[in-house]
C-alpha positions as a Markdown table, in Angstrom:
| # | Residue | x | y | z |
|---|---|---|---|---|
| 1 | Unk | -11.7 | -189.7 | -25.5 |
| 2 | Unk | -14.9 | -187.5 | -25.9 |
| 3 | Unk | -16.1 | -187.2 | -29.2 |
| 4 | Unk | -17.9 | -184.0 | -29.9 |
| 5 | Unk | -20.8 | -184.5 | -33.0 |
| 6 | Unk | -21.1 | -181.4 | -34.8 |
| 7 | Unk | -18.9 | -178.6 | -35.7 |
| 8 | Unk | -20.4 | -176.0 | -35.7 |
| 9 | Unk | -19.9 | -172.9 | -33.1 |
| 10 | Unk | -21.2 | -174.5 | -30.3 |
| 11 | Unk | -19.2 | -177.8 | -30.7 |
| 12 | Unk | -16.3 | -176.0 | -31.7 |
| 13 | Unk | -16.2 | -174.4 | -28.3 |
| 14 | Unk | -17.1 | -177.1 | -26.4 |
| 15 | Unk | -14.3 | -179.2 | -28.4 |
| 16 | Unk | -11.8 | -176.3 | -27.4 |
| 17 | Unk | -13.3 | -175.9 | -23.9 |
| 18 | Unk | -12.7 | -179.6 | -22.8 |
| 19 | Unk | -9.3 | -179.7 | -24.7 |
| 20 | Unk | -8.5 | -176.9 | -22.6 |
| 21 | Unk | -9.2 | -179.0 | -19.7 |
| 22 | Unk | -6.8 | -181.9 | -20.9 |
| 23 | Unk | -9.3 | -184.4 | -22.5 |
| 24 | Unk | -8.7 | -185.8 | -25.8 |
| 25 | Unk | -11.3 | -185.2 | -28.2 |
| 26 | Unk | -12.7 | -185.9 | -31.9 |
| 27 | Unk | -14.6 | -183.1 | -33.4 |
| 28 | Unk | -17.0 | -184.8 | -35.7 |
| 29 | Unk | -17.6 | -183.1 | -38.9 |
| 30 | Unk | -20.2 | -184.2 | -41.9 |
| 31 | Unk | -18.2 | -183.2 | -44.3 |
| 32 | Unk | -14.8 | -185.0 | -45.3 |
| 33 | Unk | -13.1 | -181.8 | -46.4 |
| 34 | Unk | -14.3 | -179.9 | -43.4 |
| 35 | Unk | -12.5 | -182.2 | -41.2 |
| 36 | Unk | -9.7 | -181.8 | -43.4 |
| 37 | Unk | -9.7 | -177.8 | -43.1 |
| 38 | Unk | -10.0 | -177.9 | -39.5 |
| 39 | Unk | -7.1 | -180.2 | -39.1 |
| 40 | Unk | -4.7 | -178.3 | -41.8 |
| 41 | Unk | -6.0 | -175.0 | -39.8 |
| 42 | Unk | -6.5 | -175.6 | -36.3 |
| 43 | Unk | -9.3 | -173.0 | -37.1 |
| 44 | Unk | -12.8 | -173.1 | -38.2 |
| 45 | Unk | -12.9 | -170.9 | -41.0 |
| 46 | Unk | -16.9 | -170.6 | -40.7 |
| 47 | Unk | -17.0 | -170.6 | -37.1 |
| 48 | Unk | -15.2 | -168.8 | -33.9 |
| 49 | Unk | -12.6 | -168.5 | -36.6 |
| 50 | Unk | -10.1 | -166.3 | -34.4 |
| 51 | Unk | -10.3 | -169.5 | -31.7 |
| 52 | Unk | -7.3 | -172.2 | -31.9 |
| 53 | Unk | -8.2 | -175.5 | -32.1 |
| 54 | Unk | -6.4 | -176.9 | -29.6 |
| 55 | Unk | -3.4 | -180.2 | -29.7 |
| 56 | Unk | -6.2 | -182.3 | -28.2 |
| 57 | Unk | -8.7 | -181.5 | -30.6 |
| 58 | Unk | -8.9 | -184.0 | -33.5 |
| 59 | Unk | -11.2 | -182.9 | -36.6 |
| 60 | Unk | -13.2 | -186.0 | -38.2 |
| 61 | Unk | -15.6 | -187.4 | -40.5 |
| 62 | Unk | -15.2 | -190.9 | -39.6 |
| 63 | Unk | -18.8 | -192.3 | -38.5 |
| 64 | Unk | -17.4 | -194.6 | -36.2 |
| 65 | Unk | -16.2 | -191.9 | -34.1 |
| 66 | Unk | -18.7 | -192.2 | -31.3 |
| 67 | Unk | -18.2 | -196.2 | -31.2 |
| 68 | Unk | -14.7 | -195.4 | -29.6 |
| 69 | Unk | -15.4 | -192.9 | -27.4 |
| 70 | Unk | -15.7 | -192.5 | -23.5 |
| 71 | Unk | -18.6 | -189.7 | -24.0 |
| 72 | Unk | -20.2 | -188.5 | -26.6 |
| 73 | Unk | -22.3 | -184.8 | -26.8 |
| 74 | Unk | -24.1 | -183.7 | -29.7 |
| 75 | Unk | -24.5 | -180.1 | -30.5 |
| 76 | Unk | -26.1 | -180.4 | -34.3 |
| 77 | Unk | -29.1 | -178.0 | -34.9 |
| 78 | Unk | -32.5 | -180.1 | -33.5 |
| 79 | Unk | -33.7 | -180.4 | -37.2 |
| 80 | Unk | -30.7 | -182.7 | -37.9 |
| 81 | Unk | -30.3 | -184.7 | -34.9 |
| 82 | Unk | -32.3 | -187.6 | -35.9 |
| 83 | Unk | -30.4 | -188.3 | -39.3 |
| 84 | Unk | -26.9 | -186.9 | -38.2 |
| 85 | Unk | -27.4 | -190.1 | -35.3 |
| 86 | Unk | -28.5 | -192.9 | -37.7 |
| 87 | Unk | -25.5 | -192.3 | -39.8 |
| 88 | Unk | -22.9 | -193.1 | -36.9 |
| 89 | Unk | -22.0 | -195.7 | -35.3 |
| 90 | Unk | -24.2 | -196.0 | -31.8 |
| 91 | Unk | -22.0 | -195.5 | -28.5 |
| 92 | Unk | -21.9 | -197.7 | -25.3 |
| 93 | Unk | -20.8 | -194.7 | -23.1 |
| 94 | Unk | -23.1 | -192.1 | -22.1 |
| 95 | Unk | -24.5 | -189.3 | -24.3 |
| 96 | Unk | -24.9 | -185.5 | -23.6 |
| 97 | Unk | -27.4 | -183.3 | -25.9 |
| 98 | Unk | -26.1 | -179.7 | -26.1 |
| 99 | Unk | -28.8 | -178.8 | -28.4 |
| 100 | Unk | -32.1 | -176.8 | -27.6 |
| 101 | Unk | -35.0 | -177.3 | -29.8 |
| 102 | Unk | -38.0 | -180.1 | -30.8 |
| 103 | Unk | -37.3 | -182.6 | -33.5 |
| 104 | Unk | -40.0 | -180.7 | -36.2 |
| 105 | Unk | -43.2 | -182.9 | -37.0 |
| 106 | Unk | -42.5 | -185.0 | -33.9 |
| 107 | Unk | -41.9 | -182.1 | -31.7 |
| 108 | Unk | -39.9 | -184.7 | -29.6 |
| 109 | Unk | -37.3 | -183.1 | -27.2 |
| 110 | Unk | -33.7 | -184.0 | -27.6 |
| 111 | Unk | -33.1 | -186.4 | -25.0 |
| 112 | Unk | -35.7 | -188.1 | -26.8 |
| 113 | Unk | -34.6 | -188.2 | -30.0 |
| 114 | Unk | -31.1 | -189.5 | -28.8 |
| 115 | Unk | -32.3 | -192.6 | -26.5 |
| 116 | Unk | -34.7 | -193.4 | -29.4 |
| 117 | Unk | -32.0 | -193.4 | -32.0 |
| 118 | Unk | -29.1 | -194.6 | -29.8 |
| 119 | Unk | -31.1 | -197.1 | -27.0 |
| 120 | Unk | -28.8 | -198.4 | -24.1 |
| 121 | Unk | -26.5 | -195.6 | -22.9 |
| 122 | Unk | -27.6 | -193.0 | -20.4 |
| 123 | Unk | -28.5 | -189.6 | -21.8 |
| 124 | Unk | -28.5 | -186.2 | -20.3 |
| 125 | Unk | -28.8 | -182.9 | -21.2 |
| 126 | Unk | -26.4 | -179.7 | -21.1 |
| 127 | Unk | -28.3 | -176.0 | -20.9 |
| 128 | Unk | -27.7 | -172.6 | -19.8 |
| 129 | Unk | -26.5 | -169.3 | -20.8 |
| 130 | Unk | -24.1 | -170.2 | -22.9 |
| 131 | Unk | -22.7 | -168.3 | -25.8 |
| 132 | Unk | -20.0 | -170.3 | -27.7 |
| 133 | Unk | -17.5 | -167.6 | -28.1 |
| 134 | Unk | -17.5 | -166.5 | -24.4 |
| 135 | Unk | -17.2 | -170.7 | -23.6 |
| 136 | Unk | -14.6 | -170.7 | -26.1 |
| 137 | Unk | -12.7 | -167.9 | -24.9 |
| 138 | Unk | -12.8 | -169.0 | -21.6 |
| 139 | Unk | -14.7 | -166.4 | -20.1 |
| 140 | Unk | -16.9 | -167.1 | -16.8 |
| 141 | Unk | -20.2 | -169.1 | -17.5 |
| 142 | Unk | -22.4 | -171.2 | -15.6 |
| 143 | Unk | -24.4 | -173.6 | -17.0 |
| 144 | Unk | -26.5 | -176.9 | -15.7 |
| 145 | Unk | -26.1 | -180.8 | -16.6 |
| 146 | Unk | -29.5 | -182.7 | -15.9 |
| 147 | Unk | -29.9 | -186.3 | -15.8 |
| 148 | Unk | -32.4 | -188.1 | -13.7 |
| 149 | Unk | -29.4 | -190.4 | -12.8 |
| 150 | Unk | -27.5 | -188.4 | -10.1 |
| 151 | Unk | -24.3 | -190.6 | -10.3 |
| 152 | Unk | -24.4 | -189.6 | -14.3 |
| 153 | Unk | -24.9 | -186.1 | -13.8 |
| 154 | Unk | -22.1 | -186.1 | -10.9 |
| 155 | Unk | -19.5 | -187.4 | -13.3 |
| 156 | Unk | -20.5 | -185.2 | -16.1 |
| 157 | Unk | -20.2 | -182.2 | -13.7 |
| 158 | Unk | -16.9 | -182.9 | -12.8 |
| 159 | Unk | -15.8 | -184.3 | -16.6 |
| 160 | Unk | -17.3 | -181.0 | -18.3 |
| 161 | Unk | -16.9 | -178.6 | -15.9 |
| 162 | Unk | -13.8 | -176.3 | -15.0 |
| 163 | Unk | -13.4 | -173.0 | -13.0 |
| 164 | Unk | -14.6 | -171.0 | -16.2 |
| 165 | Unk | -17.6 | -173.3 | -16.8 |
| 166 | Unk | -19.2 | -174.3 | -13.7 |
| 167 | Unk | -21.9 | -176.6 | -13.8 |
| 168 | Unk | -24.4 | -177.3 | -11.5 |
| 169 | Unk | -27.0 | -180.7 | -11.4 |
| 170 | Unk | -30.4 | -181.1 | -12.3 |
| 171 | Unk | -32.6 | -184.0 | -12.2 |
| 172 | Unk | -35.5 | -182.0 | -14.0 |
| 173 | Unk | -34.7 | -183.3 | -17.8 |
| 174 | Unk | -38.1 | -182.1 | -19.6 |
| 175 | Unk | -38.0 | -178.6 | -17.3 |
| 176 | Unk | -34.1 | -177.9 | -18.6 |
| 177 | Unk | -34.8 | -179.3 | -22.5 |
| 178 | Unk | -37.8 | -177.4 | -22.5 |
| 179 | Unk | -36.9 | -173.9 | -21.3 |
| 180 | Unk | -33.7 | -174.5 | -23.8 |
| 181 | Unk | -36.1 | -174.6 | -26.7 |
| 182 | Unk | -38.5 | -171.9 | -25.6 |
| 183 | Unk | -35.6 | -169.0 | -24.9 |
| 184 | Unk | -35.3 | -168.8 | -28.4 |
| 185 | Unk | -39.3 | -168.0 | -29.2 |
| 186 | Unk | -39.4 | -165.2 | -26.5 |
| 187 | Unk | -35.9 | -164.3 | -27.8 |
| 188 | Unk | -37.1 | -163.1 | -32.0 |
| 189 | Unk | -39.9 | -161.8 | -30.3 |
| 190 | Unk | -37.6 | -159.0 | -28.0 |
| 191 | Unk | -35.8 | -158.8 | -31.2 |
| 192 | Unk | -38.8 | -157.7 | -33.3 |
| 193 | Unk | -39.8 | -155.3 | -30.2 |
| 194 | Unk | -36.3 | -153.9 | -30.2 |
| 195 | Unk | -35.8 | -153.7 | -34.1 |
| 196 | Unk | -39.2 | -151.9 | -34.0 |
| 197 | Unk | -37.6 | -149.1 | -31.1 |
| 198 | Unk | -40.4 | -150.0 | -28.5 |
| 199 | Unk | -38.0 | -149.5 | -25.9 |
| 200 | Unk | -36.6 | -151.1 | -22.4 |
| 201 | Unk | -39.8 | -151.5 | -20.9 |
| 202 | Unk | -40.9 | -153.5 | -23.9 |
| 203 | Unk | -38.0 | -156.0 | -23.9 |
| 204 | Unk | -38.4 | -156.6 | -19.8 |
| 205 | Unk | -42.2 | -157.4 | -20.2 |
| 206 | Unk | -41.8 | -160.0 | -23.5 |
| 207 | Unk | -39.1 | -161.6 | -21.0 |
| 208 | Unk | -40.8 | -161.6 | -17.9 |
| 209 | Unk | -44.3 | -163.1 | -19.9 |
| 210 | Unk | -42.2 | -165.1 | -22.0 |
| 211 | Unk | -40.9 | -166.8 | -19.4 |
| 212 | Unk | -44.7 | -167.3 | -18.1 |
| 213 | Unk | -45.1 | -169.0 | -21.5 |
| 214 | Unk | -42.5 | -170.9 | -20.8 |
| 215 | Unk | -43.1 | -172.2 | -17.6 |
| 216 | Unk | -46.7 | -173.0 | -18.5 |
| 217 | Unk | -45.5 | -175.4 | -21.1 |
| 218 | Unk | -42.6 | -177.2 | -19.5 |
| 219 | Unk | -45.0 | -178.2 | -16.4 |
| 220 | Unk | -47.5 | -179.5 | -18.6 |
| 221 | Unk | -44.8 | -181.4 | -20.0 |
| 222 | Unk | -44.4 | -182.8 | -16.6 |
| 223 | Unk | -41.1 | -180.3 | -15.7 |
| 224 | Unk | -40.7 | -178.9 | -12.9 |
| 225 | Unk | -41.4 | -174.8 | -12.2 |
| 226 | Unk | -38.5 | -174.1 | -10.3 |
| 227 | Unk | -36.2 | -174.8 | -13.0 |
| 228 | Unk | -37.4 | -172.3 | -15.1 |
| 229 | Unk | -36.4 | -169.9 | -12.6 |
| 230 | Unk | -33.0 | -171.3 | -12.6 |
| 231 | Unk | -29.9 | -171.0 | -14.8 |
| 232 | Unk | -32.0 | -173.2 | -17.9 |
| 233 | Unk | -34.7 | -171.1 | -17.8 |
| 234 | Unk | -34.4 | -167.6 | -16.3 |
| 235 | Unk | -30.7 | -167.3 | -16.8 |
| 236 | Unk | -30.9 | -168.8 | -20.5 |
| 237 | Unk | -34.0 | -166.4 | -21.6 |
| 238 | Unk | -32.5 | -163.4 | -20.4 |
| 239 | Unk | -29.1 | -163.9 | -22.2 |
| 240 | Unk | -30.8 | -165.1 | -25.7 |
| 241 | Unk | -33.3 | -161.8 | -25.1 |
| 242 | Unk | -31.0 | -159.4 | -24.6 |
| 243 | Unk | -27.5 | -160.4 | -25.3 |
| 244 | Unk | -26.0 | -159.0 | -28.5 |
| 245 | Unk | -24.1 | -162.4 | -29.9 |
| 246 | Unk | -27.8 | -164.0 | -29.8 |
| 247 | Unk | -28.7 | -165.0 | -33.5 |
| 248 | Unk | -32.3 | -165.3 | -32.6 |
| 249 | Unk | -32.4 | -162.0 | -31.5 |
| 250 | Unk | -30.5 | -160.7 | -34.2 |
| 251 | Unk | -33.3 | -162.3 | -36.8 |
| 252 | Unk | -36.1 | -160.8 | -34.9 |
| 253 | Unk | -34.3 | -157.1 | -35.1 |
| 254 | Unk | -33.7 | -158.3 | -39.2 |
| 255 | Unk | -37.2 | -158.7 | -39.7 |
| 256 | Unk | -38.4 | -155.1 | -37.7 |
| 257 | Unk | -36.1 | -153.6 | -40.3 |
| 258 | Unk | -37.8 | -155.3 | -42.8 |
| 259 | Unk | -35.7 | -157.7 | -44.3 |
| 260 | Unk | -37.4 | -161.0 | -45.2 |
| 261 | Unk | -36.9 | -164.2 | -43.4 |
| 262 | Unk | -35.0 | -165.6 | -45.9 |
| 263 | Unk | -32.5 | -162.9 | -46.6 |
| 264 | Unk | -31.7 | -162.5 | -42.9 |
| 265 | Unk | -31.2 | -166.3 | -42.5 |
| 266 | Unk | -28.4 | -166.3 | -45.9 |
| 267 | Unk | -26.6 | -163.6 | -43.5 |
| 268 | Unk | -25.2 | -166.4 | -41.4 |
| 269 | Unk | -24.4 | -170.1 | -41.3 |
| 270 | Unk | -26.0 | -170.3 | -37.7 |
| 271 | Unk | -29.1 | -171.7 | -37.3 |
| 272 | Unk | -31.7 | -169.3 | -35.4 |
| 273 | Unk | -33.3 | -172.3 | -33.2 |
| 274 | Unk | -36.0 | -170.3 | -32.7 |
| 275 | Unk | -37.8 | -170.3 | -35.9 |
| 276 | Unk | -38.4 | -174.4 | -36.1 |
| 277 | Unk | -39.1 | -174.4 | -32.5 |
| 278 | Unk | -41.9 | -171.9 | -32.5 |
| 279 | Unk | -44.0 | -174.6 | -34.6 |
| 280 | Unk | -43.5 | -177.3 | -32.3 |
| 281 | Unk | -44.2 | -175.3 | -29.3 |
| 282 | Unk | -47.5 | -174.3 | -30.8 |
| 283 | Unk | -48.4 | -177.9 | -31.4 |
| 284 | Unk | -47.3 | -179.0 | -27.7 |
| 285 | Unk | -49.5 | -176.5 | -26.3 |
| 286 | Unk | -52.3 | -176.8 | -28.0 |
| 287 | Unk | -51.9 | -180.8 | -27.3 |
| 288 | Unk | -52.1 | -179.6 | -23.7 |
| 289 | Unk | -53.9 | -176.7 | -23.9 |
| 290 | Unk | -51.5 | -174.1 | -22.7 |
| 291 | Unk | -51.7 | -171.0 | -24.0 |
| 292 | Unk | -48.9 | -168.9 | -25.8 |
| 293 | Unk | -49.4 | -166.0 | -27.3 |
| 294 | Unk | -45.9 | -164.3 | -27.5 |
| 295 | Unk | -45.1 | -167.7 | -29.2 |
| 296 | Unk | -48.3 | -167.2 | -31.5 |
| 297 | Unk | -47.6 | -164.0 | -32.7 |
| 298 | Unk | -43.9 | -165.4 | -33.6 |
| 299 | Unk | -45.5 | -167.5 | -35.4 |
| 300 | Unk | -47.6 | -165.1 | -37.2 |
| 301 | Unk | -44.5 | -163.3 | -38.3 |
| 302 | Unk | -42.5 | -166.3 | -39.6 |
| 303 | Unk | -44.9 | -168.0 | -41.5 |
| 304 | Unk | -48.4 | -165.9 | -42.2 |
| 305 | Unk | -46.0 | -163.1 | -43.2 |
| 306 | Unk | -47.5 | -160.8 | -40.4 |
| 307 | Unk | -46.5 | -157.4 | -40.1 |
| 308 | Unk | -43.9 | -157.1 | -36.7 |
| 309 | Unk | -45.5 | -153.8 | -35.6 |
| 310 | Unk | -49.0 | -155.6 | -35.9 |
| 311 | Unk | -48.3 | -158.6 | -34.4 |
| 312 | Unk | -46.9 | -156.6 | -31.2 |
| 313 | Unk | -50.1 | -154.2 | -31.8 |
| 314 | Unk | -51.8 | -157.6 | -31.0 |
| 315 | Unk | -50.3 | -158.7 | -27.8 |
| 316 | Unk | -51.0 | -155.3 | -26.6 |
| 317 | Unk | -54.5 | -155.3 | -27.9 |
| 318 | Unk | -55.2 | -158.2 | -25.2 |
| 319 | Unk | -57.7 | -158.3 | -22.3 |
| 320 | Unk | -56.2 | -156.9 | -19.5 |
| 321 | Unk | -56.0 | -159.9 | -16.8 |
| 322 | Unk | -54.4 | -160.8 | -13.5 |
| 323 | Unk | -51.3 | -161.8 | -13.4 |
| 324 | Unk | -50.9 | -165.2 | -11.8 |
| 325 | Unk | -48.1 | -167.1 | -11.2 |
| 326 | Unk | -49.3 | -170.4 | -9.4 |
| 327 | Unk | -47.9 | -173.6 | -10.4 |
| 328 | Unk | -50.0 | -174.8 | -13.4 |
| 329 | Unk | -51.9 | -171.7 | -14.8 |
| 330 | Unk | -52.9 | -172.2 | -18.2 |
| 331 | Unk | -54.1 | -168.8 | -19.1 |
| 332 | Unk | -51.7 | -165.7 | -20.2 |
């Protein structure tokens, strides 16, 4: 039995993805009368709500649900891991995070977050380009499992993985967690570039030096730089930057057009990771001083109520300098 916390879009479709696959599994909802709805359904009325739940999927609210299970995975927006865990019962069997972001004030990744509030069981990390719908509609996607315990991520390869999803190992933990989070930074700021029509170009550069930010911050964070070239990095960035089901994306466009934050955020029940992740990043870098200015001007634009067009004006306004991708560089 795996028991899937969180049902939103991206544990719905792993909950339909594994069922798929034969395993059993409990789809754990906050709310009662969610679980309810999602049993009397066998659809998510908020989420993927064309997608069949299917026979092996069992909605719940019960908090003992992870106690019973043979794997557990977690896919609740970063803000609300901490307090979704301490209200259920604590597993013996391994964990899986399948959610990108920093806890906010802490700006603790995932993984830590998890073994803090759940200590004993092994915990390892799912990332990737990975849009729920496509996972959910069984379409081709390849995504990675790290775990710095290569028996662990073995066995989670072959439990979570299936012709349609193909997973691949990684022993690089912080280098996977942290290109997760960071993907969705770089990904509001193509959004505000596209929203504001600056073009093809435009987008390819923001990815390309976003994924310099990105880099930057994960190997002062002790990850490693080749994953960020990989499928958590590279693959992830360019999917949440260009793709047209990315929410973060979507918000960054919003805010071009000149909606406000807040009336771009009440369009939708999914969370754009992005926005509390930008704050944390800033704080992680300047704990290590890295330097990220896409990231900065993000942040400019959520919070100091920065024009879009001005804080692009700014990135472009910057000293012209060599680019320089050796291991470690600090500078942008």
């Amino acid at each position: 039995m795996i028991t899937v916390v969180g049902a939103g879009s991206w544990g719905t479709a792993l909950a339909v993805h594994l069922a798929r696959g034969g395993e059993q599994v409990t789809l754990w909802a906050r709310q009662p009368e969610v679980a309810e709805v999602l049993r009397a359904r066998r659809r998510n009325p908020w989420y993927l709500t064309d997608v069949e739940l299917p026979a092996g999927v069992e909605p719940t609210s019960d908090a003992s649900a992870p106690a019973a299970a043979s794997l557990v995975i977690v896919a609740v927006p970063s803000e609300f891991v901490g307090s979704t865990l301490a209200r259920l019962a604590r597993p013996t069997a391994p964990v899986v995070s399948a959610t990108k972001g920093f806890e906010p004030g802490r700006q603790r990744r995932m993984s830590e977050v998890i073994a803090e509030r759940w200590p004993g069981p092994p915990v390892a990390v799912l990332s990737g380009p990975t849009f729920a719908r496509e996972v959910a509609r069984a379409q081709p996607t390849a995504a990675v499992v790290a775990s710095r315990d290569d028996a662990v991520a073995a066995e989670l390869q072959r439990r979570l993985g299936s012709r349609e999803f193909r997973l691949y190992t990684n022993r690089d933990v912080v280098g996977v967690e942290v290109g997760g989070a960071l993907k969705n930074v770089i990904a509001l700021a193509t959004g505000l570039a596209d929203g504001l029509g600056l073009g093809e170009n435009a987008r390819a550069a923001l990815v390309t030096r976003g994924l310099a930010e990105i880099t930057r911050l994960a190997v002062a964070l002790g990850g490693e730089p080749a994953t960020l070239a990989g499928l958590a990095g590279l693959g992830d960035l360019v999917l949440t930057s260009t793709g047209t089901l990315s929410r973060n994306r979507a918000l960054g466009m919003a805010l071009a057009r000149g909606e406000s934050r807040a009336d771009a955020q009440r369009a939708t029940r999914m969370v754009a990771e992005g926005v509390p992740t930008v704050s944390a990043a800033l704080a992680l870098a300047d704990r290590h001083g890295v330097s990220l200015p896409i990231a900065t001007e993000v942040a400019a634009v959520l919070s100091e109520g920065k024009a879009p067009a001005e804080a692009l004006a700014s990135l472009l306004g910057r000293a012209a300098t060599r680019e320089d991708t050796r291991v470690g560089e600090r500078h942008a």
